[in-house]
C-alpha positions as semicolon CSV with decimal commas, in nm:
position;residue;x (nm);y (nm);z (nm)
1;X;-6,041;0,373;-0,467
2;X;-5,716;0,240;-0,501
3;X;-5,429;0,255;-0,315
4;X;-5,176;0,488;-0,441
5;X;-4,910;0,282;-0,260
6;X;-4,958;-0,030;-0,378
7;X;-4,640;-0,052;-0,577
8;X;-4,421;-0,017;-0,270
9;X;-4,331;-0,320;-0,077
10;X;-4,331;-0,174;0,241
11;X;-4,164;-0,457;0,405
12;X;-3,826;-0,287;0,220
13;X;-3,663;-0,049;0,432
14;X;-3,631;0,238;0,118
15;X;-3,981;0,178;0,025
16;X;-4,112;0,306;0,357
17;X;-3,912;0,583;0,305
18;X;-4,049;0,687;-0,048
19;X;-4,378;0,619;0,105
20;X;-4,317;0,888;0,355
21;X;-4,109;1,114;0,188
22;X;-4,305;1,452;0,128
23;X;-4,232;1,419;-0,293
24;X;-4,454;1,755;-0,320
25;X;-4,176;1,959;-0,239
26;X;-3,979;1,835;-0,547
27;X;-4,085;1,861;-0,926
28;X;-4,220;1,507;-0,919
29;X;-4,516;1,625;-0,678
30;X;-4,732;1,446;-0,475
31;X;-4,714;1,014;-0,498
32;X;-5,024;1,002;-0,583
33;X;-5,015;1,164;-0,927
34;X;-4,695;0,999;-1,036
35;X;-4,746;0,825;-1,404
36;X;-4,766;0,457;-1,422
37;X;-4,412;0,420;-1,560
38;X;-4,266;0,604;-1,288
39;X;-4,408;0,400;-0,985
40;X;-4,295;0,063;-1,173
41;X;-3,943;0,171;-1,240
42;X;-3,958;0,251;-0,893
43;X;-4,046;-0,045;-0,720
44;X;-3,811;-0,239;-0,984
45;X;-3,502;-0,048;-0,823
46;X;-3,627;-0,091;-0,497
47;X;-3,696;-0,460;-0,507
48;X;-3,327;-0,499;-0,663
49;X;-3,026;-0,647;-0,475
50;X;-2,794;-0,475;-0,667
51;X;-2,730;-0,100;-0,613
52;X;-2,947;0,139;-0,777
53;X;-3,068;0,465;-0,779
54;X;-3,321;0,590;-1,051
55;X;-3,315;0,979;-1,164
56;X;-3,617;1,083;-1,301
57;X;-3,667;1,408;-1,501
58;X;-3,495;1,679;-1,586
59;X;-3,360;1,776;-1,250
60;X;-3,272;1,421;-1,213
61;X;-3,461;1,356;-0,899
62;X;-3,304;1,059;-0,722
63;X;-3,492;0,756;-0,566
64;X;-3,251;0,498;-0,488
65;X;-3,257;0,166;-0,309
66;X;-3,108;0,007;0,020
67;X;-2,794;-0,122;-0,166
68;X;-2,705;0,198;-0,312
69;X;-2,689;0,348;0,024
70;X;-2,311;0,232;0,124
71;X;-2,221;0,409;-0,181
72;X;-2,309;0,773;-0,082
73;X;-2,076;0,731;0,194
74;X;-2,178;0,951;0,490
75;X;-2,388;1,202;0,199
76;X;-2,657;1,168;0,473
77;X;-3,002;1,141;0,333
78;X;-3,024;1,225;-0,005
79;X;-3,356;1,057;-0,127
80;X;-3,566;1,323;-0,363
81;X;-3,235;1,570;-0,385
82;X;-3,104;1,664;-0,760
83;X;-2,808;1,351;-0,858
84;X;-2,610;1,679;-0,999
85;X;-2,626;1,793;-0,609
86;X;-2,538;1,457;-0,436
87;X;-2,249;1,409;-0,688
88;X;-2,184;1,787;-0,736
89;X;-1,792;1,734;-0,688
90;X;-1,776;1,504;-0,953
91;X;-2,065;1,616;-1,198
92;X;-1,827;1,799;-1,454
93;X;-1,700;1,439;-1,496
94;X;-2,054;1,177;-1,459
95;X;-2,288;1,487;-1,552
96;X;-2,164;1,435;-1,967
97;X;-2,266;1,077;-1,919
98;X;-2,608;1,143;-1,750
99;X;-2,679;1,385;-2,048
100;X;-2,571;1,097;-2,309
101;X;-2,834;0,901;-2,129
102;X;-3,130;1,162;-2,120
103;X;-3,058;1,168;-2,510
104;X;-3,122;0,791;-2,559
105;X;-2,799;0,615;-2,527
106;X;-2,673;0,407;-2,235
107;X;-2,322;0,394;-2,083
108;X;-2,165;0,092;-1,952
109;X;-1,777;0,218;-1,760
110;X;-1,568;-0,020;-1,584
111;X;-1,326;0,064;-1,283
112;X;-1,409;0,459;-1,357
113;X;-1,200;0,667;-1,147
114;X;-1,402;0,981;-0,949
115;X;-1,269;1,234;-0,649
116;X;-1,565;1,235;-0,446
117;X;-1,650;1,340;-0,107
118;X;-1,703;1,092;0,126
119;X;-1,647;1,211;0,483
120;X;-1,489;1,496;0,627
121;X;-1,112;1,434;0,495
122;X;-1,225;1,627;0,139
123;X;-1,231;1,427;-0,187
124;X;-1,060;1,109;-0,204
125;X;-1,049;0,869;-0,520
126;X;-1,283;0,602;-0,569
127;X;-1,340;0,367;-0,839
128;X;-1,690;0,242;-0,989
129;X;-1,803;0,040;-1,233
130;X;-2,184;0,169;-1,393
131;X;-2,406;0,182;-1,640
132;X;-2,657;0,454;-1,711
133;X;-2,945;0,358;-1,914
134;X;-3,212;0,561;-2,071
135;X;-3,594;0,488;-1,911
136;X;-3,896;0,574;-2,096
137;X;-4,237;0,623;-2,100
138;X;-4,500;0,403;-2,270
139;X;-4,436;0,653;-2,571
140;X;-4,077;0,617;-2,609
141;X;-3,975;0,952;-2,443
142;X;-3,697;0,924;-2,204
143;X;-3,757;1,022;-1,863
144;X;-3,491;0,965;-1,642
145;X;-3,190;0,767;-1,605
146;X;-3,108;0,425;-1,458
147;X;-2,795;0,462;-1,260
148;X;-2,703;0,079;-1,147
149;X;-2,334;0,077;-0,991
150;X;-2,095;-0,141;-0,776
151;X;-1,807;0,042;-0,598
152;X;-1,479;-0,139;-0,713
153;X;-1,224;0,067;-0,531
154;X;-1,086;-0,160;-0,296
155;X;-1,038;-0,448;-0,545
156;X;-0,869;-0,163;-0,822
157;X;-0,669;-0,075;-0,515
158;X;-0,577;-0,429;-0,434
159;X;-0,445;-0,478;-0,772
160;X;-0,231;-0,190;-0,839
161;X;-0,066;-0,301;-0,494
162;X;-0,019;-0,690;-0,648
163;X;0,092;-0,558;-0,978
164;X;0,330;-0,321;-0,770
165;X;0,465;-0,664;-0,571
166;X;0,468;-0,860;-0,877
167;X;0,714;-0,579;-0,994
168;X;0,897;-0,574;-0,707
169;X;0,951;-0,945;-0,631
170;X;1,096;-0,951;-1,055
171;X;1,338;-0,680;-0,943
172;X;1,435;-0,820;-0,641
173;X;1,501;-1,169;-0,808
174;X;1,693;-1,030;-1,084
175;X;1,861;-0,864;-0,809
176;X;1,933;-1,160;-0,622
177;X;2,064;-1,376;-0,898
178;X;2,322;-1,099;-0,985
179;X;2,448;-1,129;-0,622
180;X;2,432;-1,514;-0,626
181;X;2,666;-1,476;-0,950
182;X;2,873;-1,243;-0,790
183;X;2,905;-1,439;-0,490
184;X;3,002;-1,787;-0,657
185;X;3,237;-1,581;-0,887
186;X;3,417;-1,444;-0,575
187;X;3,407;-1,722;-0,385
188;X;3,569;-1,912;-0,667
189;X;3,891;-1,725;-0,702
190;X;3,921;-1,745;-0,343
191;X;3,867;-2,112;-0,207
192;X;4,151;-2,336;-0,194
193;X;3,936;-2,638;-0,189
194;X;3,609;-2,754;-0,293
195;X;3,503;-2,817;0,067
196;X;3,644;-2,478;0,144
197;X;3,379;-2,337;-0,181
198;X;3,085;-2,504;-0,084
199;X;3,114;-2,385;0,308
200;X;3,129;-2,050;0,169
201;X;2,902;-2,094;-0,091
202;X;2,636;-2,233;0,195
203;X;2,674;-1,936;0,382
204;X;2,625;-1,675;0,159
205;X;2,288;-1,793;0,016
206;X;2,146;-1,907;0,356
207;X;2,264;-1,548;0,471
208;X;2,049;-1,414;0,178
209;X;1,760;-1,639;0,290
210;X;1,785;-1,475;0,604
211;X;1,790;-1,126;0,408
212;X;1,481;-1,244;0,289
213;X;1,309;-1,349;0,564
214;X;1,331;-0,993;0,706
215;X;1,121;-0,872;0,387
216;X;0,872;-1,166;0,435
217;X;0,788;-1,148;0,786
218;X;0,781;-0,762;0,846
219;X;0,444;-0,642;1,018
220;X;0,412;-0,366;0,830
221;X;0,450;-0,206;0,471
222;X;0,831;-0,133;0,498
223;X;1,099;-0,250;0,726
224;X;1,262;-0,044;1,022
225;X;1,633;0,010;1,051
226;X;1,507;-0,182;1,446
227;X;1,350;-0,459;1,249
228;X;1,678;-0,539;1,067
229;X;1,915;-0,533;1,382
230;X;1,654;-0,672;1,607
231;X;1,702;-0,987;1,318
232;X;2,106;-0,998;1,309
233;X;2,072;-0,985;1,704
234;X;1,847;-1,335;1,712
235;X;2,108;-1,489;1,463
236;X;2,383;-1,447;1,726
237;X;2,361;-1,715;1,982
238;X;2,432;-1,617;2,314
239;X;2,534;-1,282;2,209
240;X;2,291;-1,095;2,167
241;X;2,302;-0,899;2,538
242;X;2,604;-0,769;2,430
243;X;2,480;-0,572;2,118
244;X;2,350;-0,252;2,224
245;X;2,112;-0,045;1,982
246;X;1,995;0,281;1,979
247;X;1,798;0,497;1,721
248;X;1,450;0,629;1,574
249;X;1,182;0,496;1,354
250;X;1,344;0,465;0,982
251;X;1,138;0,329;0,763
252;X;1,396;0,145;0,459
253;X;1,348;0,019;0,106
254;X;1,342;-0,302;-0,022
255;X;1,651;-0,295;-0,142
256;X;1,787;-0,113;0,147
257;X;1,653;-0,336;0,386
258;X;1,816;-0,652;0,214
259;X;2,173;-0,474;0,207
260;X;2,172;-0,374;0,564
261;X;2,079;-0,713;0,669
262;X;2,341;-0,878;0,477
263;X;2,571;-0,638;0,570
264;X;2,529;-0,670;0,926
265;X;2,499;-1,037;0,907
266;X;2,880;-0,995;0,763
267;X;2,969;-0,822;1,058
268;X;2,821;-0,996;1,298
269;X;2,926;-1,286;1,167
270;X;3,347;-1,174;1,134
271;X;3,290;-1,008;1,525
272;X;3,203;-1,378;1,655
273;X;3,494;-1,535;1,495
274;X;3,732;-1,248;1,514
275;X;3,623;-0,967;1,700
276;X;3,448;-0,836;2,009
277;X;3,204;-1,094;2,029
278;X;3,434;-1,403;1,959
279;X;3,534;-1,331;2,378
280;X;3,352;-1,329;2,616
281;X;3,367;-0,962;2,751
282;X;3,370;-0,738;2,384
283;X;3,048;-0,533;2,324
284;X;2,896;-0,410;1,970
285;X;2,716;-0,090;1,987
286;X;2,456;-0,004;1,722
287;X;2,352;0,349;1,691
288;X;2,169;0,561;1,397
289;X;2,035;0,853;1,368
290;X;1,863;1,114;1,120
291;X;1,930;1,479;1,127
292;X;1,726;1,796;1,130
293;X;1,623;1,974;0,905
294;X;1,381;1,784;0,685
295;X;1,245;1,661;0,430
296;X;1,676;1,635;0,323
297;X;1,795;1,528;0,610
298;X;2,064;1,322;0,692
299;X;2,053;0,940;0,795
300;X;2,406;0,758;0,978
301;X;2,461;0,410;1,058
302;X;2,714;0,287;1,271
303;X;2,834;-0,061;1,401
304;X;3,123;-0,041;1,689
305;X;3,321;-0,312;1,844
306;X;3,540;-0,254;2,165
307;X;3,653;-0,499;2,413
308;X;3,775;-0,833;2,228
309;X;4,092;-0,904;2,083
310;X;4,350;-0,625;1,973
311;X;4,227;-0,565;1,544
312;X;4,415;-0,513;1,269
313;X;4,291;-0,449;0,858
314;X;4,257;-0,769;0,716
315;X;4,550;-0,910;0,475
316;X;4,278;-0,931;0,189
317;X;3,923;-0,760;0,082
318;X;3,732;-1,086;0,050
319;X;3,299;-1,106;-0,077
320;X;3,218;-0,996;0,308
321;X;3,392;-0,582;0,229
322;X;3,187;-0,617;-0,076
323;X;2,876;-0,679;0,117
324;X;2,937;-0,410;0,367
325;X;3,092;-0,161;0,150
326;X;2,999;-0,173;-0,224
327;X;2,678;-0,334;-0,167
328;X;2,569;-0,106;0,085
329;X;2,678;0,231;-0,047
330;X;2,497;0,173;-0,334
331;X;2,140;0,061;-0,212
332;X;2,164;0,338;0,079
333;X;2,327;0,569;-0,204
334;X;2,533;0,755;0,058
335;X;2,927;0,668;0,178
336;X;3,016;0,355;0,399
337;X;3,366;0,357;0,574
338;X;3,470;0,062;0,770
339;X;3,790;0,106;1,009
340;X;3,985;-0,067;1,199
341;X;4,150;0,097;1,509
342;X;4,258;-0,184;1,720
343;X;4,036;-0,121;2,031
344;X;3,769;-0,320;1,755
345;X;3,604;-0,242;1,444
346;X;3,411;0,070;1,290
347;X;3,129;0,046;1,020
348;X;3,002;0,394;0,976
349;X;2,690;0,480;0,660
350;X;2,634;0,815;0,579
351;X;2,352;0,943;0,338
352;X;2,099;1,189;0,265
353;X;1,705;1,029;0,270
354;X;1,415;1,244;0,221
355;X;1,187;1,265;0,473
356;X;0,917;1,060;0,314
357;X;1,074;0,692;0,354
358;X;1,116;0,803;0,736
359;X;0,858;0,780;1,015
């Protein structure tokens, strides 16, 4: 007699499970009286590498092998169950296709998008790229379905974040050439000399390489209002025990986080020549905060100088009040006021942020 296993390599984890499984409980009854076409199509998808899972009859009994595993996620054991019940979140959508294919015609979908339930969190999108072919009998009558799949989500998710960066770095360019035009246009009316130009002209763009270097080198997805200071405080030689900061988690655009750093690069940068830090006593405090309640809340920003020399307004509004004003009213969208009482000078942002960009 022979043996009614003899189609399962039982050296294949799955196929010792099939061999075990107790198939007389489902419509496909006992192993031993499965049809010749059945048991090959079986050990076909169990001898594949590639993930498989093969639904056979009208309940669409499932018999899959070890690479189709990962994607059921933490399903549990689903060998011999109904595919309509292991994917019964997402049937209205696959269940159209698995019909197509009991009527004769295969499906081939690339990067499909499905909400399915994969661990306790609920339903989550995934991608998957499949094909569900027709498989029939000796007499051309379809009996199941062919399922053969590769999960694709993390590389679909990979590149809708590089097309999303691509995007970005294009508007931040364009951005940044607008500024550099700005910036030589200003700098222009202003120098008296062509030394005079090109010292300026230095400093602005290596201050904007800086700007960029705090984008660059973050550890995370968006910089913190700490990130930004913390950078402005290592560009000060010396100094940087006598800025004080203070203030929560903000998380900051792109765009915001270049402003901020180029604005406080501007301040730092007049305090060392002019202000509080250009002695040897002056402090700069750095404080921010964001209000209750949420998700509108309130964000403010301020940079304070006391203890240098005695301040006055400056005689003319040079690049540097663009930069700290202009520039960074409109990235933060809010109101920036910089003062000038003569104990030292006040840089104070106001705006409204929704809680979202905050953590």
């Amino acid at each position: 007699m022979s043996d009614p296993l003899a189609f399962l390599d039982l050296s294949i984890p799955m196929a010792r499970r099939v061999a075990e499984h107790d198939w007389a409980s489902t419509s496909l009854g006992p192993i031993e009286t499965w049809p010749p076409v059945l048991k090959i199509t079986v050990s076909l998808t169990l001898r594949s590498g590639f993930a498989k899972c093969l639904c056979w009859g009208p309940e669409h009994i499932a018999i899959y092998n070890d690479a189709f595993v990962p994607t059921l996620g933490d399903k549990g054991d689903c060998l011999g169950m109904p595919f309509s019940l292991i994917w019964q979140e997402a049937w209205d959508t696959v269940g159209p296709i698995a019909a197509k294919a009991m009527a004769g015609e295969a499906t081939f979908v690339k990067d499909f998008p499905m909400r399915v339930r994969r661990d306790a969190n609920g339903l989550a999108e995934a991608f998957f790229t499949f094909s569900y072919s027709p498989v029939v009998d000796e007499n051309g009558v379809v009996r199941g379905i062919m399922d053969t799949v590769i999960e694709t989500t993390d590389r679909v998710r990979f590149e809708r974040r590089a097309a999303i960066s691509n995007r970005e770095l294009v508007h931040r360019a364009k951005n940044s050439y607008a500024l550099v035009t700005a910036i030589i246009r200003q700098i222009a009316r202003q120098a008296s000399s062509v030394e005079e130009y090109r010292d300026k002209l230095v400093h602005r763009i290596t201050d904007m390489g800086h700007a960029q270097d705090v984008l660059s080198l973050r550890n995370s997805g968006e910089a913190m209002v700490a990130d930004v200071v913390e950078r402005m405080r290592e560009r000060i030689d010396g100094k940087a025990d006598r800025i004080a900061l203070s203030g929560p988690d903000v998380a900051l655009t792109d765009e915001e986080t270049f402003a901020l750093t180029l604005a406080l690069f501007e301040l730092a940068t007049n305090s060392a020549k002019y202000g509080a830090l250009s002695t040897g006593t002056g402090q700069v405090s750095i404080d921010w905060s964001l209000s209750e309640p949420r998700p509108n809340a309130t964000f403010m920003f301020r940079w304070k100088e006391q203890g240098g020399p005695p301040v006055a307004p400056p005689q003319r509004r040079g690049f540097g009040s663009f930069l700290v004003k202009q520039l960074l009213a409109a990235e933060f969208g809010g109101e920036v006021t910089v003062e000038y009482p003569e104990e030292g000078v006040v840089c104070h942002l106001t705006c409204q942020r929704n809680v979202a960009t905050t953590t």
